[in-house]
C-alpha angles and dihedrals in degrees: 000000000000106000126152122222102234098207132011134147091237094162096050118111098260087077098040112115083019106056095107092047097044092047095051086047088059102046089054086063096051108265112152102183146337150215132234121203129210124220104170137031093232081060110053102085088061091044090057092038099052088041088049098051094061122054105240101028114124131186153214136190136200148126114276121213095241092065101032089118088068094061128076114196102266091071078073097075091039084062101055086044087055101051094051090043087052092066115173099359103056105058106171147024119245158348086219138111131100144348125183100175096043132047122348119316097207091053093051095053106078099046093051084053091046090055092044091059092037084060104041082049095049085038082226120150107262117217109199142200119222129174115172088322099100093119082054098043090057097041090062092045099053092042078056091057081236114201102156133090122280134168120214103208127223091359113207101165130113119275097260087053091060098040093064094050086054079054089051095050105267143130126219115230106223105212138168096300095083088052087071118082093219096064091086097152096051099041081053092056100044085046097057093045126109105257090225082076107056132087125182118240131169101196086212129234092015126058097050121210116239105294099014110112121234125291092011109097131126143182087255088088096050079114085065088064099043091053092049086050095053091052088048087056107032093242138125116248086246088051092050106031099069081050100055092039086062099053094041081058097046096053092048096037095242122154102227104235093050095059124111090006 
């Protein structure tokens, strides 16, 4: 199995002390690269500087909605600095976009816009951050004209929701939620999808796969989730796998055999 985790938080605390062991976990698992978001800018050094000490380990950076209060708007042009400056190795602009259930909306709202044009002008990949705001979310894509790549992470919407963000350009990250049997209404719609929609993430060291505890998890059960996935789709990991490399490297740019070398 070669597969690529599509977003993890790769530089946050959890690993620290632990990076070099996770990450050989991972790759004996098959993991052949990863990608760390940014959420702030105070935060962005440490977010280059953990992708660039590993081969096959990408970033993004961006400014989140939870910590949008941090930020004046001139942050807004460092970002975009930052990301050119970033070449091959940042591949994409985020993680931001919208939160109904933590901080102001309205608020919110201008500096997800502001990266959305920042990323249709730099034609850089968007990941976005969506918590019962897909309506939103596409609202403001479609008001932009948007005609790049975007990934909407742990996706836990209907399936026309999700439908009308694949008709926008995105694709939908599949996380641990679909490893819990409760989540009936998510495992449905991920279920129904095109495969030619869907990426794998594991948003470590949050959205825990079935019987890892809180906070712990790692890009070393990505597999969890792969495995999850196939059943889902009634598919075998080897049938899957290729699938879901080639859409990871769609959404990035990447061309497939490049990538982890």
């Amino acid at each position: 199995m070669q597969i690529i985790d599509a977003h993890c938080h790769f530089d946050f605390p959890r690993f620290d002390g632990c990076r070099e062991s996770e990450l050989a976990k991972a790759r004996k698992q098959g993991l052949t690269g990863l990608v760390v978001p940014g959420v702030r800018r105070a935060d962005w050094s440490r977010v280059r500087e953990t992708a660039e000490a590993y081969p096959g380990i990408y970033y993004c950076l961006g400014i989140h909605p939870w910590f949008i209060s941090e930020h004046c708007e001139s942050d807004l042009q460092v970002l975009g600095e930052l990301v050119q400056q970033g070449r091959d190795s940042c591949v994409g602009i985020g993680e931001c976009g919208l939160d109904r259930l933590k901080g102001d909306l309205e608020a919110q709202w201008p500096w997800f816009e502001a990266q959305v044009r920042l990323a249709l002008t730099l034609d850089h990949p968007l990941v976005i951050h969506s918590v019962k705001t897909h309506d939103e979310v596409c609202g403001v894509l479609a008001r932009a004209n948007w005609s790049g790549r975007a990934l909407v992470h742990g996706f836990s919407g209907s399936y026309q929701q999700a439908k009308k963000l694949i008709d926008l350009g995105c694709y939908i990250g599949v996380g641990g939620v679909i490893t819990h049997p409760r989540a009936r209404k998510t495992r449905d719609t991920i279920a129904r999808l095109p495969l030619d929609s869907l990426v794998v993430e594991t948003d470590a060291p949050d959205m825990a796969p079935a019987g890892v505890a809180k906070g712990q998890n790692s890009p070393a059960f990505l597999d969890r989730i792969v495995r999850a996935l196939a059943d889902l789709r009634g598919m075998s990991d080897s049938q899957l796998t290729p699938i879901l490399m080639a859409n990871v490297c769609r959404l990035y740019g990447w061309d497939v055999g490049a990538i982890g070398e």
